[in-house]
Backbone as JSON Lines, residues from 0, in Angstrom:
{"i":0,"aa":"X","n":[132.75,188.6,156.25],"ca":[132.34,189.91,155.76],"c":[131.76,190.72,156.91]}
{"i":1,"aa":"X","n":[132.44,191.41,157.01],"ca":[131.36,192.94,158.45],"c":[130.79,193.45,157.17]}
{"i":2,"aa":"X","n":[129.43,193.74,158.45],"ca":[128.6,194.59,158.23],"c":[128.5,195.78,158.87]}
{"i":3,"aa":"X","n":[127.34,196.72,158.07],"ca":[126.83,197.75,158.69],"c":[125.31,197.69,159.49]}
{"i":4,"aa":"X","n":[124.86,198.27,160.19],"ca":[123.22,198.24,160.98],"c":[123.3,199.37,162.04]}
{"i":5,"aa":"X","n":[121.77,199.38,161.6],"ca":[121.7,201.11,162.53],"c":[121.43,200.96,163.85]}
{"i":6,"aa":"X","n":[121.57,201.74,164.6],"ca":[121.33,201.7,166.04],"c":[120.04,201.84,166.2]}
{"i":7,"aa":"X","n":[119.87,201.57,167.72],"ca":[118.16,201.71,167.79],"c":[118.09,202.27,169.28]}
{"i":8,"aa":"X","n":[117.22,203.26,169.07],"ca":[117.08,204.45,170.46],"c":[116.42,203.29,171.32]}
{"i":9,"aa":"X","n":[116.76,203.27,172.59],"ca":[116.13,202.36,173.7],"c":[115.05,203.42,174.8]}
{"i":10,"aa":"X","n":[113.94,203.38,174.94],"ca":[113.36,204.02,176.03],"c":[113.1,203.52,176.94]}
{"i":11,"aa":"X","n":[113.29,204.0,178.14],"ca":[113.07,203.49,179.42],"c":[112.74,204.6,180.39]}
{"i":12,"aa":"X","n":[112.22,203.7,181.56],"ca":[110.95,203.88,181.77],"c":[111.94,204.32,184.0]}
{"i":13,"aa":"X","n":[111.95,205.27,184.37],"ca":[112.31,205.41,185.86],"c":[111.98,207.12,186.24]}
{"i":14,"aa":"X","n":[112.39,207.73,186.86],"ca":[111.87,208.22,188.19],"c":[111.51,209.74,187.4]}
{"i":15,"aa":"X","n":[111.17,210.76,188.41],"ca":[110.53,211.98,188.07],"c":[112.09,213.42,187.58]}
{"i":16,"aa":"X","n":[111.78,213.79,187.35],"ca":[112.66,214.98,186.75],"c":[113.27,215.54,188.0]}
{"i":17,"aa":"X","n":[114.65,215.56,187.89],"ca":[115.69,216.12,188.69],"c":[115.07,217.54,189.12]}
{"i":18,"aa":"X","n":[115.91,218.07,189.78],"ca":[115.79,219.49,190.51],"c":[116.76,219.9,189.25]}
{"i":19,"aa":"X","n":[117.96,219.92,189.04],"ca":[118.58,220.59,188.73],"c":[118.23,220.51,186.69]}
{"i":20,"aa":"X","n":[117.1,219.85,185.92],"ca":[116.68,219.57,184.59],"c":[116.58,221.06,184.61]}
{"i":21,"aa":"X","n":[116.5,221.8,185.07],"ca":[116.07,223.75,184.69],"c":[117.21,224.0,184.18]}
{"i":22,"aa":"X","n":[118.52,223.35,184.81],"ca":[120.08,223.65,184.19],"c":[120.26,223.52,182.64]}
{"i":23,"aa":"X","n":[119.33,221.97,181.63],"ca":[120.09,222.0,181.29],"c":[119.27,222.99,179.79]}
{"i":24,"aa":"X","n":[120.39,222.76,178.18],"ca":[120.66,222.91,177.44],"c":[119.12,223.04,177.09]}
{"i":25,"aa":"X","n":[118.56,224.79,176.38],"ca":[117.28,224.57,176.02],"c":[117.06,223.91,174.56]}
{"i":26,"aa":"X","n":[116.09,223.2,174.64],"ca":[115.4,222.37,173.89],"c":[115.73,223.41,172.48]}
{"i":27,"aa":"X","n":[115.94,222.79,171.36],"ca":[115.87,223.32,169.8],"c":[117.36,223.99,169.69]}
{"i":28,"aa":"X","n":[118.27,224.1,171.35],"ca":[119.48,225.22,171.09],"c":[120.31,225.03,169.32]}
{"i":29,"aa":"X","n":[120.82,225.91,169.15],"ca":[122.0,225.19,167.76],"c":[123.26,226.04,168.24]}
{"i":30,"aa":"X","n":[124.42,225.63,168.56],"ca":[125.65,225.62,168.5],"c":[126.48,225.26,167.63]}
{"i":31,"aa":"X","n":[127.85,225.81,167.71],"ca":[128.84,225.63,166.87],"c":[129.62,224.48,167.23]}
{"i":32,"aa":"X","n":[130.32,224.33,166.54],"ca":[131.42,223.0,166.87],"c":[132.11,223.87,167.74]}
{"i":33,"aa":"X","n":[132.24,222.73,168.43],"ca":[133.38,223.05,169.93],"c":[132.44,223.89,171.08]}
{"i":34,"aa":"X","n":[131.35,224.19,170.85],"ca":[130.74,224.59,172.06],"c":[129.97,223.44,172.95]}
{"i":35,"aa":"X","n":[130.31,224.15,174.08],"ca":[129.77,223.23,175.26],"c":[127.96,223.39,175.34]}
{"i":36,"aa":"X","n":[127.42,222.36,175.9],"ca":[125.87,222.11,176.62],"c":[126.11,221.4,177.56]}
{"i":37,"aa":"X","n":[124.81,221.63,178.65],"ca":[124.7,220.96,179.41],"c":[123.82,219.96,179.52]}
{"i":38,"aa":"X","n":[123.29,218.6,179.01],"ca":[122.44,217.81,178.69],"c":[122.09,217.17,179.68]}
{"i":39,"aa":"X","n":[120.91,216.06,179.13],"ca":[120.72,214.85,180.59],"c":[121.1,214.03,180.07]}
{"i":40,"aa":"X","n":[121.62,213.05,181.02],"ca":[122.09,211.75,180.4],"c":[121.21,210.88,181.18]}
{"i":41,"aa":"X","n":[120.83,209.99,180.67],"ca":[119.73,208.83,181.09],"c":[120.66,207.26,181.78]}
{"i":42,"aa":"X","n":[120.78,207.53,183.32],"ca":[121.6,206.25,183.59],"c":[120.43,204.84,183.38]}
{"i":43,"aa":"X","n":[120.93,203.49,182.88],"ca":[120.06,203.06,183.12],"c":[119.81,202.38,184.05]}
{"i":44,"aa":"X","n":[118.33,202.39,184.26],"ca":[117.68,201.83,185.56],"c":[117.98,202.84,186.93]}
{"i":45,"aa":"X","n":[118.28,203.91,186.43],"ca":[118.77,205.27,187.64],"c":[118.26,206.31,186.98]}
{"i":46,"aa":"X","n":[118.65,207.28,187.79],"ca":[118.51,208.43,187.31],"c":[118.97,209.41,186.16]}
{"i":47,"aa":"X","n":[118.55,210.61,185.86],"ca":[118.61,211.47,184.69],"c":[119.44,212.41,185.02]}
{"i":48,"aa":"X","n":[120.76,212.23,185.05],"ca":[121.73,213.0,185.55],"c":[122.55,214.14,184.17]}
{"i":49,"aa":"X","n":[122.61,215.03,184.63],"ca":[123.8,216.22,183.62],"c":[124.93,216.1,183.04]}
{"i":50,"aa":"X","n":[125.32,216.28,181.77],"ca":[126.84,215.73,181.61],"c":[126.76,217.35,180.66]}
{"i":51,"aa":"X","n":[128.05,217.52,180.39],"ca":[128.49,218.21,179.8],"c":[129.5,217.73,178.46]}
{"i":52,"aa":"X","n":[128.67,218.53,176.97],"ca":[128.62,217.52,176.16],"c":[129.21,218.81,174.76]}
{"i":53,"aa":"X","n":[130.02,218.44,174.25],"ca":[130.7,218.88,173.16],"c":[130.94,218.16,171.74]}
{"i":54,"aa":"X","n":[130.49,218.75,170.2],"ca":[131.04,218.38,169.56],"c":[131.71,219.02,168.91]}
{"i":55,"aa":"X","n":[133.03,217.59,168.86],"ca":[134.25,218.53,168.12],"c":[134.49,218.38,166.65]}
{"i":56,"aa":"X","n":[134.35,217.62,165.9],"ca":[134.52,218.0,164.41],"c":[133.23,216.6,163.8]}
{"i":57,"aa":"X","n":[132.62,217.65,162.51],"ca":[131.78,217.04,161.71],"c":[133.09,216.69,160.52]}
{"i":58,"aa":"X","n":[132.93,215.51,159.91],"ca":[134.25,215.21,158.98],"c":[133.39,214.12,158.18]}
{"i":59,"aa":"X","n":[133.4,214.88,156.52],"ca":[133.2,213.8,155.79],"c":[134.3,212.56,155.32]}
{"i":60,"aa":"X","n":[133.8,211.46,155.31],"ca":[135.0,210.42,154.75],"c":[134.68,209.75,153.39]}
{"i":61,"aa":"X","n":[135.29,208.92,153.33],"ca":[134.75,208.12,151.65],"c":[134.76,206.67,152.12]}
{"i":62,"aa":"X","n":[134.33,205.77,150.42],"ca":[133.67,204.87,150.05],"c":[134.89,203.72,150.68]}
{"i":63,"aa":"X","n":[136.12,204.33,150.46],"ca":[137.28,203.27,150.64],"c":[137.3,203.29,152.22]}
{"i":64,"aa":"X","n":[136.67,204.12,153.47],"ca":[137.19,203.8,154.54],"c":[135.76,202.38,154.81]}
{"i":65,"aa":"X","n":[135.21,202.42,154.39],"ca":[133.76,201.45,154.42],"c":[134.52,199.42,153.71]}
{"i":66,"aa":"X","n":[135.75,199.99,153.19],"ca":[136.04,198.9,152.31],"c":[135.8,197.63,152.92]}
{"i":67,"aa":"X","n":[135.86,196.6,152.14],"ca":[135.41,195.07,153.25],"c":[134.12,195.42,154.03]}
{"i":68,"aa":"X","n":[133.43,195.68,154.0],"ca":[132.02,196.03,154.82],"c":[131.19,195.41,153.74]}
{"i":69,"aa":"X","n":[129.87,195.08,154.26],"ca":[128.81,194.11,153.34],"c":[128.11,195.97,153.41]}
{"i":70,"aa":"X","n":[127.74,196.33,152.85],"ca":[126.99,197.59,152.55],"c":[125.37,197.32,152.47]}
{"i":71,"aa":"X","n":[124.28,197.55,153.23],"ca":[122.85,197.39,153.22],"c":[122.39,197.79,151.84]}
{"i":72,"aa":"X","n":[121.38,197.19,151.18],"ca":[121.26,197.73,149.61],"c":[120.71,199.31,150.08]}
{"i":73,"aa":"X","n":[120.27,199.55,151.16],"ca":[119.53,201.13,151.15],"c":[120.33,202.19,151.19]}
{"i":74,"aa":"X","n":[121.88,201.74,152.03],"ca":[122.8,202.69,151.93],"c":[123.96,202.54,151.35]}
{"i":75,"aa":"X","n":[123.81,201.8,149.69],"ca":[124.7,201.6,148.69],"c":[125.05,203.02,148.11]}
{"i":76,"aa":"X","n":[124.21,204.07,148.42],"ca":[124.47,205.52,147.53],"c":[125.14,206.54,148.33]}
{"i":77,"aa":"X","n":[125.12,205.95,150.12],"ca":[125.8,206.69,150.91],"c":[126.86,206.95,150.94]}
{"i":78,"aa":"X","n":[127.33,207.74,151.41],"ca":[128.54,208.5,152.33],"c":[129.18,208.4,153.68]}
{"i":79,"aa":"X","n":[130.04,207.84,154.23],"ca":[130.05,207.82,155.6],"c":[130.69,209.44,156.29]}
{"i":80,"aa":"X","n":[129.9,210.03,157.0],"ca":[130.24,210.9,157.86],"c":[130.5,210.62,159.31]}
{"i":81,"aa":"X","n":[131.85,211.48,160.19],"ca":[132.11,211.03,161.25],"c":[131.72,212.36,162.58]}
{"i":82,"aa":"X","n":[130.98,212.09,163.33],"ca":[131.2,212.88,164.11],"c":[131.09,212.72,165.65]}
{"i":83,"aa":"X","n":[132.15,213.27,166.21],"ca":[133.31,212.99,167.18],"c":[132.91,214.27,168.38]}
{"i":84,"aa":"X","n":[132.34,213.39,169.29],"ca":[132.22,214.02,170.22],"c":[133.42,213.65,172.0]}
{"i":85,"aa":"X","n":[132.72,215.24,172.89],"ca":[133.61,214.64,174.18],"c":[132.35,214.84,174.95]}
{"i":86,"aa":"X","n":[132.72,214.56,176.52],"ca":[131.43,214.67,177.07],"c":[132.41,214.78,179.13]}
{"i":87,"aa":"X","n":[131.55,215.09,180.04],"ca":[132.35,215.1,181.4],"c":[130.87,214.92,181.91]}
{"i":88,"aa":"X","n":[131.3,214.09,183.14],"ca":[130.4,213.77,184.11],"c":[129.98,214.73,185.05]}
{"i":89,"aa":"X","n":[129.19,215.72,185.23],"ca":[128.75,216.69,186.05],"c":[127.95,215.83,187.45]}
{"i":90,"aa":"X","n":[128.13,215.05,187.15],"ca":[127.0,213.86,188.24],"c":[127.68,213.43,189.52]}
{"i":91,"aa":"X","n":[127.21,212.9,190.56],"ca":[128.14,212.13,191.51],"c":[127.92,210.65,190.89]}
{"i":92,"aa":"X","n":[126.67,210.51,189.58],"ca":[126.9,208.71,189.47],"c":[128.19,208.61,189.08]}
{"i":93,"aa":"X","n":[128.54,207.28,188.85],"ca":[129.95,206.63,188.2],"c":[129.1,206.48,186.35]}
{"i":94,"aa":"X","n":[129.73,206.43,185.87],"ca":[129.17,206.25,184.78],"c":[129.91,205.47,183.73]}
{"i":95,"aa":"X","n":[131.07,204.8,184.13],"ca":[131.48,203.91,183.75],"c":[131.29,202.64,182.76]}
{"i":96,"aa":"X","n":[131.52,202.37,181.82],"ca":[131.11,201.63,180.37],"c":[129.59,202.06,180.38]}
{"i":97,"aa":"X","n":[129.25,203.23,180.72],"ca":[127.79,203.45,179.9],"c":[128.02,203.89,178.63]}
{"i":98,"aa":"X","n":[126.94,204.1,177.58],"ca":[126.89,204.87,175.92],"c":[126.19,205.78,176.45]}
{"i":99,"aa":"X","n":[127.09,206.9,176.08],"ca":[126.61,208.26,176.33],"c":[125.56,208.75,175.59]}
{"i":100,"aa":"X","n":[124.88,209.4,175.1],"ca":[123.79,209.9,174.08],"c":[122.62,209.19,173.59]}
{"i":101,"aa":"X","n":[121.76,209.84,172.94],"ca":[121.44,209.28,172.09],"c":[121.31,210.3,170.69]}
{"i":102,"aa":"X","n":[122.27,209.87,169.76],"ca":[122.58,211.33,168.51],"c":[121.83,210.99,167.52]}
{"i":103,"aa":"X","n":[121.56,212.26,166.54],"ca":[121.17,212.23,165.29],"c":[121.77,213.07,164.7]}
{"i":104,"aa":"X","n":[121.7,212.52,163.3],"ca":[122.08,213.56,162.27],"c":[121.16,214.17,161.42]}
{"i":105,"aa":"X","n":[121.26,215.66,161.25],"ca":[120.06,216.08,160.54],"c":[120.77,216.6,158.93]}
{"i":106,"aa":"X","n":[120.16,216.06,157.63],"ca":[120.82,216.58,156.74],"c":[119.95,217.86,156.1]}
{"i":107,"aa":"X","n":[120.18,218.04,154.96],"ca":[119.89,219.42,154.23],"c":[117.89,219.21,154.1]}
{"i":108,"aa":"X","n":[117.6,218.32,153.98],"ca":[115.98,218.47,153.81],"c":[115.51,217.82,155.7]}
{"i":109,"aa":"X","n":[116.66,218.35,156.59],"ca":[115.41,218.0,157.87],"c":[115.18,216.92,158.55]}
{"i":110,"aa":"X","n":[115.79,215.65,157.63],"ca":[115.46,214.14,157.89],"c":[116.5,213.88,159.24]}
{"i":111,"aa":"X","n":[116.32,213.02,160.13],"ca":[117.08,212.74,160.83],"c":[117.93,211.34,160.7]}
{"i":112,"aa":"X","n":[118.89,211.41,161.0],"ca":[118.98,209.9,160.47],"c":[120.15,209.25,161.75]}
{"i":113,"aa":"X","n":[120.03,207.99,162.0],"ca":[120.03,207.29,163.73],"c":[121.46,207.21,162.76]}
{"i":114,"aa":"X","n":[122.65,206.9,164.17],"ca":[124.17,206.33,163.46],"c":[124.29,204.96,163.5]}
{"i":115,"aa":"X","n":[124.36,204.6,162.68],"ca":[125.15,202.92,161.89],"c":[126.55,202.69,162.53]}
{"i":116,"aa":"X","n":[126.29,201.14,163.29],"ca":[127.26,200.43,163.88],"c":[127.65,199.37,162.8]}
{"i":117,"aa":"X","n":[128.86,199.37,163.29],"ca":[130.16,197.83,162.34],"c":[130.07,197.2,162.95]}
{"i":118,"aa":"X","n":[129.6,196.22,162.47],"ca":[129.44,194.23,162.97],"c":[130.56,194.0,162.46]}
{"i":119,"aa":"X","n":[132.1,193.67,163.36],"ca":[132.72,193.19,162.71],"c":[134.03,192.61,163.83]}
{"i":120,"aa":"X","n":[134.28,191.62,163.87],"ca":[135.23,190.81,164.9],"c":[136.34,191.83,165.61]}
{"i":121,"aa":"X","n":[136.4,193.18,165.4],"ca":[137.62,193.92,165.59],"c":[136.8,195.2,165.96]}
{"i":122,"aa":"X","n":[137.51,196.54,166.14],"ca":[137.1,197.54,166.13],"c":[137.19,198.33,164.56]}
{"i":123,"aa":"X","n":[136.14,199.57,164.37],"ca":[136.72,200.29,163.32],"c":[137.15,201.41,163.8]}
{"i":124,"aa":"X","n":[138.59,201.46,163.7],"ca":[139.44,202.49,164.37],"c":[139.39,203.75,163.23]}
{"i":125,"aa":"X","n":[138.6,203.73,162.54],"ca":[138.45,205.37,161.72],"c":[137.85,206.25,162.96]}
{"i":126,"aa":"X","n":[136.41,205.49,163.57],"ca":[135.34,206.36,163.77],"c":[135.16,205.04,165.41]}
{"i":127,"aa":"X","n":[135.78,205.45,166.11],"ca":[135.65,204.11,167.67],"c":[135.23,205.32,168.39]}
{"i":128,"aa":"X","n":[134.58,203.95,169.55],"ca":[134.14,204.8,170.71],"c":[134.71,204.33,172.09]}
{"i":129,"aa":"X","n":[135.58,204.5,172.79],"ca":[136.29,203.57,173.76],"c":[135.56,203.71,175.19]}
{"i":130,"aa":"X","n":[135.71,202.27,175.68],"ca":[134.91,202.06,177.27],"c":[135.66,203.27,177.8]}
{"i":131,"aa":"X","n":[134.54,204.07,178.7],"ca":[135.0,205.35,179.35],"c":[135.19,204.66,180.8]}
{"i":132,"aa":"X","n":[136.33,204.57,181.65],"ca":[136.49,203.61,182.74],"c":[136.52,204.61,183.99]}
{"i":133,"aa":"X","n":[136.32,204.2,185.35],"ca":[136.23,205.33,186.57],"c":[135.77,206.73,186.18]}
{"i":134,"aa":"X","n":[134.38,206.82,185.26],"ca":[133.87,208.25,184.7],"c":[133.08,209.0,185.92]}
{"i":135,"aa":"X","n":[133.85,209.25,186.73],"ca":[132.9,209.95,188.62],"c":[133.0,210.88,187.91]}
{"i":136,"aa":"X","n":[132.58,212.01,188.94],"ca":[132.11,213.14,188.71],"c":[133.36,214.16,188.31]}
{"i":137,"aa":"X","n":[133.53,215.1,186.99],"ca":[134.47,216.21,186.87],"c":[135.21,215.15,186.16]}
{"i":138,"aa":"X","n":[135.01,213.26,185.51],"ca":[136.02,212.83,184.34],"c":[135.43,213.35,183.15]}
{"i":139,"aa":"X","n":[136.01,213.01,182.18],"ca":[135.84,213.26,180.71],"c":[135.64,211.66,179.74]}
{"i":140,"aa":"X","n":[135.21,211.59,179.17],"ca":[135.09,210.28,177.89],"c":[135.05,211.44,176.24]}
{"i":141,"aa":"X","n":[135.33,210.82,175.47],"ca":[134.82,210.67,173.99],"c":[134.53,209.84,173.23]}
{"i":142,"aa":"X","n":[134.3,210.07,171.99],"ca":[133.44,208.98,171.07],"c":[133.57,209.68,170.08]}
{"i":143,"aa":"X","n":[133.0,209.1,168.73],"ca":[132.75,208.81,167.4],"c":[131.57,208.65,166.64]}
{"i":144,"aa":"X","n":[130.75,208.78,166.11],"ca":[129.37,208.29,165.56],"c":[130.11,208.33,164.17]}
{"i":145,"aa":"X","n":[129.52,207.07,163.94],"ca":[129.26,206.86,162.1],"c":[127.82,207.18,161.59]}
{"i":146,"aa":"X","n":[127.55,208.39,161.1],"ca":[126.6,208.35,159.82],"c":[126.36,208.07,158.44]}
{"i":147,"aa":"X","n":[125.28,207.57,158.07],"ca":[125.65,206.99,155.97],"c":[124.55,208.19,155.4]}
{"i":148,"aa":"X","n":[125.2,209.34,154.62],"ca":[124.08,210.33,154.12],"c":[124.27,210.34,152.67]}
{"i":149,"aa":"X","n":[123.11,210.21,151.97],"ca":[122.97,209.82,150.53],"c":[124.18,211.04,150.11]}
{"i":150,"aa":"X","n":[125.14,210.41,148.66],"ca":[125.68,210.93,148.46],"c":[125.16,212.14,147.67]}
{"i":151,"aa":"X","n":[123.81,212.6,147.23],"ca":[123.21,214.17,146.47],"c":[123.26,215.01,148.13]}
{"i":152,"aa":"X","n":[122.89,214.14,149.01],"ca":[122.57,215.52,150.04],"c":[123.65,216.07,150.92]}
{"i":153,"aa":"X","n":[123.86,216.36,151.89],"ca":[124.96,217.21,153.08],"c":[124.26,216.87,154.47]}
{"i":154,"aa":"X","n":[124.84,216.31,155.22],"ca":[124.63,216.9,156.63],"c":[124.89,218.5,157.02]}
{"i":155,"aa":"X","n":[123.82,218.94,158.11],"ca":[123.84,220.09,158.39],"c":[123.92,220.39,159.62]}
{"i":156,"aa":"X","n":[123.69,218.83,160.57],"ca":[124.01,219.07,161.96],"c":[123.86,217.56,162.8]}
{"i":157,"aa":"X","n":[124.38,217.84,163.55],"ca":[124.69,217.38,164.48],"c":[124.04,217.34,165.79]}
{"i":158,"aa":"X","n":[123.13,216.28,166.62],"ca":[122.38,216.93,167.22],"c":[122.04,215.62,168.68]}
{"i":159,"aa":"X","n":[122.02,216.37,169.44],"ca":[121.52,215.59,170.83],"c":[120.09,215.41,171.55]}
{"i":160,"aa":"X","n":[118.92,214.36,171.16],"ca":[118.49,214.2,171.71],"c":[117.83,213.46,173.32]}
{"i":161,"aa":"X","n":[119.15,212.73,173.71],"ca":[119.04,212.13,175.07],"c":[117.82,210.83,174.23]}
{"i":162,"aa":"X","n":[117.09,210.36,175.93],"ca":[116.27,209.0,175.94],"c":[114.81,210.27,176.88]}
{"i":163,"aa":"X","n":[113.83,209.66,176.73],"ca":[112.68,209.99,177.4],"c":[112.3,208.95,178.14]}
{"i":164,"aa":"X","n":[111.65,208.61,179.32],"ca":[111.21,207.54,179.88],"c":[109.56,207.58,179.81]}
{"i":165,"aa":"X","n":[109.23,206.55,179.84],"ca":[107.22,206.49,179.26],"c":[106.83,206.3,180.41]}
{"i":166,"aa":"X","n":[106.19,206.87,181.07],"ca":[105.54,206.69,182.47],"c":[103.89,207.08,182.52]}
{"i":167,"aa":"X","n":[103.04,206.63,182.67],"ca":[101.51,206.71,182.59],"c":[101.61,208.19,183.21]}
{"i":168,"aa":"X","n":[100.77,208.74,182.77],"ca":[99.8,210.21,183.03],"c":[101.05,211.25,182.95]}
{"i":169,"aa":"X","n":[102.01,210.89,182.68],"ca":[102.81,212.27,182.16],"c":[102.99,212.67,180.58]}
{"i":170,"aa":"X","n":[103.34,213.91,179.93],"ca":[103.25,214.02,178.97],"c":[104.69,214.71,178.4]}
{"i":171,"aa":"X","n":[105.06,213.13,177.83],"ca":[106.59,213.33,177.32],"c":[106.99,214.62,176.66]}
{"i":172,"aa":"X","n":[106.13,215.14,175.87],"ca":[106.78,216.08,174.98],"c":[107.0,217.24,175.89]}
{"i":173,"aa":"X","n":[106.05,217.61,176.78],"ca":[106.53,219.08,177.67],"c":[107.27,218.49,178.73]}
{"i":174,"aa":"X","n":[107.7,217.14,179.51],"ca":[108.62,216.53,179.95],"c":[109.61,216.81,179.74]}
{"i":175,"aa":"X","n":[109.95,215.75,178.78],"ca":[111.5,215.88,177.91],"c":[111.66,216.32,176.47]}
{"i":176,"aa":"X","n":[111.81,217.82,176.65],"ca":[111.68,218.33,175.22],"c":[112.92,218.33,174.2]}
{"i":177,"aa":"X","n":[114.35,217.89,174.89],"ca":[115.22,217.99,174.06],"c":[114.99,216.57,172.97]}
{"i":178,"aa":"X","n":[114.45,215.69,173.94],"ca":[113.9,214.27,172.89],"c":[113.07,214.98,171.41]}
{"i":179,"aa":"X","n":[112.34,215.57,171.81],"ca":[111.63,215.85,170.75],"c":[112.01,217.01,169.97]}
{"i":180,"aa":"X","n":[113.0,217.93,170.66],"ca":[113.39,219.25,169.8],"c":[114.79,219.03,169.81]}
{"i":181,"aa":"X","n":[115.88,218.36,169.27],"ca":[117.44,217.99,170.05],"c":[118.02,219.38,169.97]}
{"i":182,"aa":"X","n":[119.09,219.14,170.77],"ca":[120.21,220.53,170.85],"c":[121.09,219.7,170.11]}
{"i":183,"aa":"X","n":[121.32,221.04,168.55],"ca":[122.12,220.85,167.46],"c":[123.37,222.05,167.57]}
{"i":184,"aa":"X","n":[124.55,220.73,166.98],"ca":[125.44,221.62,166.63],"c":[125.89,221.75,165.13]}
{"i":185,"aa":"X","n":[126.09,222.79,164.82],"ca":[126.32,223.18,163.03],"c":[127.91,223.19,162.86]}
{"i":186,"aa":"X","n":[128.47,222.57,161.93],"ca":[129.81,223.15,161.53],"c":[130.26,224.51,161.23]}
{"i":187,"aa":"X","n":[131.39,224.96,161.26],"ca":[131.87,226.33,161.62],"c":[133.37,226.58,160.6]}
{"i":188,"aa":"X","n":[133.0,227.4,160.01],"ca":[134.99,227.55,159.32],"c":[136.05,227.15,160.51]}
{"i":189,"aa":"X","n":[135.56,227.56,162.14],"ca":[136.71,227.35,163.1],"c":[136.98,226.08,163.2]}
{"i":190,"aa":"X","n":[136.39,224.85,162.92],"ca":[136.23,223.95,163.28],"c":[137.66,222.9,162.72]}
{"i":191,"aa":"X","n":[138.29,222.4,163.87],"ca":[139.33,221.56,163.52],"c":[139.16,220.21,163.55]}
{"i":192,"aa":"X","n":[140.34,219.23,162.44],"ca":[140.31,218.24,162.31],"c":[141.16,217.78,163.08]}
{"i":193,"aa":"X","n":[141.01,216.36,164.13],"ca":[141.59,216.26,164.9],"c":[142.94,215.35,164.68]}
{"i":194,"aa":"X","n":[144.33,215.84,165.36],"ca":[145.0,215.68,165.37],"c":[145.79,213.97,164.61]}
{"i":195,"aa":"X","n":[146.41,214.45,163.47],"ca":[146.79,212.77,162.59],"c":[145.57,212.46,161.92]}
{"i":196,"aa":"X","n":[144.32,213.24,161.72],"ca":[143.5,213.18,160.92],"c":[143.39,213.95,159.72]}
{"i":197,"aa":"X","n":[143.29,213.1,158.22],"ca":[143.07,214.26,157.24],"c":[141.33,214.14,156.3]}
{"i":198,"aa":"X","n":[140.61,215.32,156.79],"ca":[139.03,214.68,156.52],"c":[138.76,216.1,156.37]}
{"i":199,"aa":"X","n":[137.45,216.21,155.78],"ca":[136.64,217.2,155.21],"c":[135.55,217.84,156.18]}
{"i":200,"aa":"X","n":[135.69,219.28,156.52],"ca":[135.02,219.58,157.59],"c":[133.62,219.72,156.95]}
{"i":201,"aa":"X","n":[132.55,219.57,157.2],"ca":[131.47,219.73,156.63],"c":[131.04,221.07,156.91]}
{"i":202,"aa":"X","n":[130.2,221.82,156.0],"ca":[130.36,223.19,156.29],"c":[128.88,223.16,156.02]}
């Protein structure tokens, strides 16, 4: 039997704020699907380097793509929502089999809620995220997040908060404010389903 289990934000702990952090994406922004930001991405055990970060479609799915899955009793009333991002390396690191982000989903009352990974001997090719390989500077990767949102409520966005690192005598929140305020993106009538996909744009 696969399961479902939620991810868990990792913080870590390395060096002082780039020159170029003035670049990126201000803290609280909200965008549309398909617009670009410029974020930090947290290498680990390195530095806090820029990527350039897009999402492309919010898409509700149903109960049958979950089928064969052991379901957690807390998110027996859920919904699985998919949302599918791209991202490019603005950096000179390599960034190669790193996990890009760290996402949330925000639904209709505000709550945020972390994305749920499949424990399961295979991939789930609804909603995958594939090793991004030779990612130097000016490649591209994408991905997938699975969210479970009670089936009374709606997601309303989509949203990037990166990692913060904890370092004595600094003060995270005026630090790293997209951690604490993420740059959200909202669904849009423009918003397309991607290609050989048939799913529900969330509006």
């Amino acid at each position: 039997m696969r399961r479902l289990s939620l991810l868990a934000t990792t913080l870590i702990a390395m060096s002082p704020l780039p020159s170029y952090a003035e670049s990126y994406q201000k803290a609280g922004s909200e965008l549309q699907i398909g617009e670009t930001a410029t974020v930090p991405h947290l290498v680990p055990k390195g530095p806090e380097v820029p990527i350039e970060l897009r999402i492309t479609a919010i898409e509700e799915g149903s109960a049958n793509d979950l089928k064969g899955f052991e379901i957690p009793v807390n998110l027996k009333n859920a919904r699985p929502i998919y949302v599918r991002y791209e991202y490019k390396n603005l950096s000179d690191a390599d960034l190669s089999a790193q996990s890009i982000g760290a996402f949330v989903a925000i639904d209709d009352r505000d709550q945020a809620h972390a994305p749920v990974s499949t424990l399961s001997g295979g991939t789930f090719t609804t909603c995958a995220t594939p090793t991004a390989k030779a990612l130097t500077q000016g490649k591209t990767g994408q991905g997938c997040l699975l969210f479970m949102i009670h089936a009374n409520g709606r997601l309303k966005a989509a949203a990037y908060k990166g990692h913060y690192r904890s370092e004595g005598g600094t003060n995270p929140q005026a630090s790293y404010p997209i951690y604490y305020n993420p740059v959200r993106w909202t669904a849009s009538k423009s918003a397309t389903v991607p290609s050989g996909e048939r799913r529900t744009i969330i509006q």
